[in-house]
Structures are given as structure tokens and as C-alpha cells.
C-alpha positions as CSV (number, residue, x, y, z in Angstrom):
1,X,72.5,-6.4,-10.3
2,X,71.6,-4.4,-13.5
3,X,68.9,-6.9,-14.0
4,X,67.8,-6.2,-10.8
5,X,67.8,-2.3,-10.9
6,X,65.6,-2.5,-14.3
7,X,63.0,-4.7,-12.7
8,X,62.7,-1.9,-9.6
9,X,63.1,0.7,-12.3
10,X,59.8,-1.2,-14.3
11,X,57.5,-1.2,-11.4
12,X,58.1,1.9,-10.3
13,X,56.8,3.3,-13.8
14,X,54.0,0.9,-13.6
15,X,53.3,2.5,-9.8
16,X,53.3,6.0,-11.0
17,X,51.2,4.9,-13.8
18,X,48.8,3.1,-11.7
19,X,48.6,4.6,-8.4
20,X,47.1,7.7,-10.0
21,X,44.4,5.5,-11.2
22,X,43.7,4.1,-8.4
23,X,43.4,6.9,-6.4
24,X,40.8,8.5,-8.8
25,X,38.6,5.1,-9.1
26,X,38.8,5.2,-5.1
27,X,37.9,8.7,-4.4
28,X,41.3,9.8,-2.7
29,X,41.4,12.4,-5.6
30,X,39.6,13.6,-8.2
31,X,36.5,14.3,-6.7
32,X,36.7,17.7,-7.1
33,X,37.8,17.8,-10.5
34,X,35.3,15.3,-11.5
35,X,32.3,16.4,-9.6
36,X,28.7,14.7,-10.0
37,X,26.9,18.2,-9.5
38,X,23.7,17.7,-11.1
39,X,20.7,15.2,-9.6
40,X,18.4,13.8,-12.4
41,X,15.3,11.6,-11.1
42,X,12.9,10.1,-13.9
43,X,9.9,7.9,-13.5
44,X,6.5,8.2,-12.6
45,X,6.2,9.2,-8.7
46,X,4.1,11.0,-6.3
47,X,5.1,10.4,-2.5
48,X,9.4,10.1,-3.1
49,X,10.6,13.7,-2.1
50,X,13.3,15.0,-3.9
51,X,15.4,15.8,-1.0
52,X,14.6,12.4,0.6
53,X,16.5,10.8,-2.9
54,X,19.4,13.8,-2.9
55,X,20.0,12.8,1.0
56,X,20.2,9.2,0.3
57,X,23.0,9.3,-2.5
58,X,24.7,12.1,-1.4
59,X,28.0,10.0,0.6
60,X,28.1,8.2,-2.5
61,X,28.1,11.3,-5.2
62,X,30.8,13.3,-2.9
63,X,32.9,10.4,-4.3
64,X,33.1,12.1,-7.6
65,X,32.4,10.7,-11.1
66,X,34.5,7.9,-11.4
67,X,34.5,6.4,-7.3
68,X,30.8,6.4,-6.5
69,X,29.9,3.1,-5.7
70,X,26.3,2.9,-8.1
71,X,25.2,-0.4,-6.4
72,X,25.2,1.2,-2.6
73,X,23.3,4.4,-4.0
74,X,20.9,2.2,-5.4
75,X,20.7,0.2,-2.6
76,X,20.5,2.9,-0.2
77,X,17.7,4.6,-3.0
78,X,15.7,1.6,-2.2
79,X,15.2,1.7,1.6
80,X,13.6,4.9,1.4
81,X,9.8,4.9,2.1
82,X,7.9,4.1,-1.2
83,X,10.3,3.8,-3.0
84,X,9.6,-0.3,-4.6
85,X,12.9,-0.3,-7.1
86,X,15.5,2.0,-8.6
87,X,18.4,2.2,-10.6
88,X,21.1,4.3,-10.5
89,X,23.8,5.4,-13.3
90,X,25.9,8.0,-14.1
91,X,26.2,10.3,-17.4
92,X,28.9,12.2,-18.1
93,X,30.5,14.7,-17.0
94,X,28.6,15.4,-13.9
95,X,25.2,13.5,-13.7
96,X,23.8,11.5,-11.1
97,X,20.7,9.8,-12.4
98,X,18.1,8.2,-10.6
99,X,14.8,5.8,-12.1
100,X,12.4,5.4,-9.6
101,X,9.0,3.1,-9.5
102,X,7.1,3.6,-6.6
103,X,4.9,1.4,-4.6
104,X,1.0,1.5,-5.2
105,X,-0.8,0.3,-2.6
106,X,-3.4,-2.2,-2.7
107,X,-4.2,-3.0,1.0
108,X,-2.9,-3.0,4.1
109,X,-1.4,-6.0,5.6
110,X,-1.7,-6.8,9.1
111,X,-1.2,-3.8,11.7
112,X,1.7,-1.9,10.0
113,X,2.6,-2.9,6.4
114,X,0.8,-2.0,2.7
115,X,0.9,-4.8,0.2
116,X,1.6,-3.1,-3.1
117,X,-0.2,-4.2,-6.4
118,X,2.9,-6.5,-7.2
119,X,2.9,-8.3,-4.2
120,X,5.5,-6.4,-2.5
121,X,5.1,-5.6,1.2
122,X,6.5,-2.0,2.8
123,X,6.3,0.0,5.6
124,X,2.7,1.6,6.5
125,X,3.3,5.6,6.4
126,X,1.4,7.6,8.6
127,X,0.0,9.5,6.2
128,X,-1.6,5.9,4.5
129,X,-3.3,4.9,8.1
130,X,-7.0,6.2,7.2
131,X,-6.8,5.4,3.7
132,X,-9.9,3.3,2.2
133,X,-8.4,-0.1,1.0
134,X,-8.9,-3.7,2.2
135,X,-7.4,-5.1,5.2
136,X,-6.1,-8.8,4.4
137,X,-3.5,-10.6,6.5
138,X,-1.4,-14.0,7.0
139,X,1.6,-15.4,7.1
140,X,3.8,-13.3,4.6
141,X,4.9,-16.2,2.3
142,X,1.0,-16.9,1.8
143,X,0.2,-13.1,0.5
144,X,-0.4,-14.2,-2.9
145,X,-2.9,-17.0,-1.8
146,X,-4.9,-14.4,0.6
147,X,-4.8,-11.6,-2.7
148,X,-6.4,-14.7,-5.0
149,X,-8.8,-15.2,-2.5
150,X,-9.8,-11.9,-2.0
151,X,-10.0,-11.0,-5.3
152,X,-12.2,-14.0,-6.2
153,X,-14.5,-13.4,-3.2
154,X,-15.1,-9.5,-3.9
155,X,-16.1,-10.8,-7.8
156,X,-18.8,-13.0,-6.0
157,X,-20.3,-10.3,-3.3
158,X,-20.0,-7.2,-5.8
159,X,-23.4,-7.9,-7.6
160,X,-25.2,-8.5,-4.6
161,X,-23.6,-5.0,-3.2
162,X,-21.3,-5.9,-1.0
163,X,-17.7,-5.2,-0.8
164,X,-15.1,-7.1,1.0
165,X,-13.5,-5.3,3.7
166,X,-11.3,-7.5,5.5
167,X,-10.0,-11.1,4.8
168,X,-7.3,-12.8,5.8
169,X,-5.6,-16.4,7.3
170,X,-4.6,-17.2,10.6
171,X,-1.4,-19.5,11.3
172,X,-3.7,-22.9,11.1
173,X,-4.4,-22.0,7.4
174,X,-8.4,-21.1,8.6
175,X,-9.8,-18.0,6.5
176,X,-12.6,-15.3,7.9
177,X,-13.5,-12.4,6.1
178,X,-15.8,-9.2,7.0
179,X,-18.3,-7.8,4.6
180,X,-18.5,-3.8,4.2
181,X,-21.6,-4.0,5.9
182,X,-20.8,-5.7,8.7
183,X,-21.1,-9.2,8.6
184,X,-18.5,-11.5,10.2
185,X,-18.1,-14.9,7.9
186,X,-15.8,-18.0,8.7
187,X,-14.8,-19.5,6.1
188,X,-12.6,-22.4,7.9
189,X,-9.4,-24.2,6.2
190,X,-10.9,-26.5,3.7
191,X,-12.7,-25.4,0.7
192,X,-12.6,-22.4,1.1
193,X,-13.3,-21.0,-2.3
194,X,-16.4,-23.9,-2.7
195,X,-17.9,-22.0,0.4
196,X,-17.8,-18.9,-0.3
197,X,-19.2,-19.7,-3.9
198,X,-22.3,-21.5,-1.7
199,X,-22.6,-19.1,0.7
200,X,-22.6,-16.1,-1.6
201,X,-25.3,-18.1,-4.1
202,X,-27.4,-18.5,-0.9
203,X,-27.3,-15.1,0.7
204,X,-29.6,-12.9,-1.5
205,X,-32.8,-15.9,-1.1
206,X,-32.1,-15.7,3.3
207,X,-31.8,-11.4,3.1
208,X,-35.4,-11.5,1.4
209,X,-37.3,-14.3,3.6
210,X,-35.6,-11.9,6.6
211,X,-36.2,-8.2,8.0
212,X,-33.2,-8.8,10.2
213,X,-30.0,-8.4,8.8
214,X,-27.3,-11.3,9.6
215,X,-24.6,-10.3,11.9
216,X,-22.1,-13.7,11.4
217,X,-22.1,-16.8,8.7
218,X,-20.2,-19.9,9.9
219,X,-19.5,-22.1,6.5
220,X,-17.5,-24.6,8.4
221,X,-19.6,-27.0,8.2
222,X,-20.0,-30.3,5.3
223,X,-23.2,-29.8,3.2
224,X,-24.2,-26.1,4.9
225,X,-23.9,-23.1,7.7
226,X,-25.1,-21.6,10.4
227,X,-25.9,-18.0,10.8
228,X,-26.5,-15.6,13.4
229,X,-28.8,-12.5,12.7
230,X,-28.8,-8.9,14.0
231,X,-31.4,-6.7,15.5
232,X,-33.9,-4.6,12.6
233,X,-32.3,-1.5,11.9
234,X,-34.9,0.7,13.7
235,X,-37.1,3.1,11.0
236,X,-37.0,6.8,12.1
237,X,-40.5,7.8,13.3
238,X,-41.6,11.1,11.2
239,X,-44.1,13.2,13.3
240,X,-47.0,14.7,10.7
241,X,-46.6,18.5,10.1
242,X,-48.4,20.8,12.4
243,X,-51.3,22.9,10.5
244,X,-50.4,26.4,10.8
245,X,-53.2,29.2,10.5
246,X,-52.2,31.9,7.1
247,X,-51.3,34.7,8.4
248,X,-54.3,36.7,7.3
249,X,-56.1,34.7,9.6
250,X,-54.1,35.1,12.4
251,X,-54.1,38.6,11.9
252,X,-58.5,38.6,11.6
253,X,-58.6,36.6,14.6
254,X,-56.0,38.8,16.7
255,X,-58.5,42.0,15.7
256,X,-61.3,40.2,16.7
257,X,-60.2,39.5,19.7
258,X,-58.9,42.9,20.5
259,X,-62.1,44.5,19.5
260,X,-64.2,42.0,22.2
């Protein structure tokens, strides 16, 4: 019996040692005594509002110092709208602090996404929808292949130009691409990057034996293409100058004529 009444007696000191503990590191006390009052964001950034990160963490930081749960602020950090990583820690006695990189857009992706310069795809804001970047596209897991592409492609058009305004894949693996100026080119599935190289060594010798300018280049083809051209851009027709009398002579002939 004794030995029992000293066990009971042993974990109820380790209850009232530990329950307090417990309740601190879960939030059921001690969140007013240990308070994380104070928001501190570092990192270069330009679109992530400062109330848009204090709204995200705040159910977290009401925990208090010791409960808030860093990897759910972090994660929750990350789901806001540019935001492309963070991290989240905690500095004594009351500081929340954020890191935050932001994504930087390289083009958009389809209809409704922005592919950031590491590869990364996000929502499209409104505020991004009339920005001047390159529309590619294709199946997601394939957004590295299109970026090569395009990047390769705008190297071989830039010193005849042109820029590349759109490229992208279609669900067969078959590439097109649209020039700045206009010009519609299917590239097809195979070889791509040999046609394109062809086509692009060709172009400047067909522009100058041409007034027209070509509307679409099909490269699917073996050992050549096919291309369509456009109508001439029409030239503005300037009407001479009318000759206008000086004004002293208007005014002699205006006396004369007055006098008669």
C-alpha cells in the first residue's frame, strides 16, 4: 500500500510539473504573458503587402511565443499571391519574423498562370494581365523544355529584329511559335530546334527577293517549308503642298482689285 501511495504521490509531482508545460507549448496559457507583438519581414519584395503577410500569420502568432506552430505560418505565408518561398522563425521575446522571396515573372503560361524566372508557375494577378512578356504554353511538366526552346529561338531571330512573342507545345509534343511581327511558324514535333536554326538562316535572303511580308512558315516538312505571304503594307500617299501667295501680294492684289 505504501508503495503504492508513493508511486501516485510521484506522478502527481511529475503532472504538476508537466502539465504546466504543456499548456504553455500548446497555447492554453501563456499567450498573454508571452506575446509575439512585433512583425518583422526581410527580403527583397515589391507586390507582398504588409497586411496581406500580418493577416496570414496572425491565428498562428495569437498562440504566443512558445505554441505558434512556425511550419503552418510558413506554410500559410506561402499561398499568398507572389509570394514564391518564405521562412518563418521566432526571436525572442516577442518577434515574429518573416523572409520573403518573391516571384519574378518571366511569361505568362497558358490563359491564367506566370512562369517565374526559376521555373515556378503561380497564379496570374490582375494587375500582371497587360504586362509585356512572352506567352509560352504546354503541358506543365514540359515548362523547362518550352523555356530552352524559347530562349534558343529568340537568340536566333534577335539579330534579324525580331522578337519571339508566343511559343509553346500542344499535347502531341508539336511546337508553333508567333513572331512580334506577326508571323505564324509551325515548327512540328521533330527537330524542332534543326528547323528553326534553317528557317531562321533562310529568312533574311526570302524578306529581300520579296515586297510582301510572309504571314505563316510551315517547317514541317524533310529537306524544307512552305510559306504563305501577306498583302504589301500600303505606303501613305503625301499630297504636294499647296503654293500660297505672301501676304504682301495678297494684299497688292486685293487693292487692285478694289480700285477697278
Amino acid at each position: 500500500m505504501n508503495a503504492l501511495l508513493r508511486i501516485l504521490a510521484w506522478l502527481l509531482a511529475v503532472a504538476l510539473v508537466a502539465l504546466p508545460v504543456v499548456a504553455v507549448l500548446n497555447g492554453w496559457v501563456g499567450a498573454e504573458r508571452w506575446p509575439l507583438s512585433r512583425l518583422r519581414v526581410t527580403g527583397q519584395f515589391e507586390r507582398v503587402q504588409a497586411e496581406q503577410l500580418r493577416g496570414a500569420v496572425a491565428p498562428y502568432a495569437a498562440r504566443g511565443f512558445f505554441a505558434i506552430d512556425l511550419d503552418s505560418a510558413q506554410r500559410a505565408v506561402e499561398k499568398l499571391p507572389w509570394v514564391e518561398r518564405a521562412q518563418v522563425r521566432k526571436q525572442w521575446p516577442d518577434v515574429l519574423e518573416i523572409q520573403i522571396v518573391e516571384h519574378r515573372p518571366f511569361a505568362f503560361w497558358g490563359e491564367d498562370r506566370l512562369l517565374s524566372e526559376r521555373g515556378d508557375l503561380f497564379p496570374l494577378p490582375k494587375e500582371m494581365a497587360s504586362e509585356n512578356l512572352p506567352h509560352l504554353g504546354g503541358p506543365d511538366a514540359r515548362s523547362a523544355e518550352v523555356v530552352e526552346l524559347y530562349n534558343e529561338a529568340r537568340g536566333l531571330f534577335a539579330p534579324l529584329g525580331y522578337g519571339v512573342d508566343r511559343l509553346g507545345m500542344d499535347d502531341r509534343g508539336s511546337w508553333s511559335m508567333t513572331l512580334d511581327n506577326g508571323l505564324q511558324v509551325v515548327v512540328g514535333r521533330d527537330d524542332a530546334r534543326a528547323r528553326l536554326h534553317r528557317f531562321a538562316r533562310v529568312l533574311p535572303q526570302l524578306l529581300a527577293r520579296q515586297a510582301r511580308p510572309i504571314a505563316r512558315a510551315d517547317l514541317r516538312y524533310t529537306n524544307g517549308f512552305t510559306v504563305a505571304w501577306g498583302t504589301p503594307e500600303a505606303k501613305a500617299v503625301v499630297s504636294p503642298p499647296v503654293p500660297q501667295a505672301p501676304a504682301g501680294a495678297a494684299r497688292t492684289q486685293a487693292q487692285q482689285a478694289s480700285s477697278t
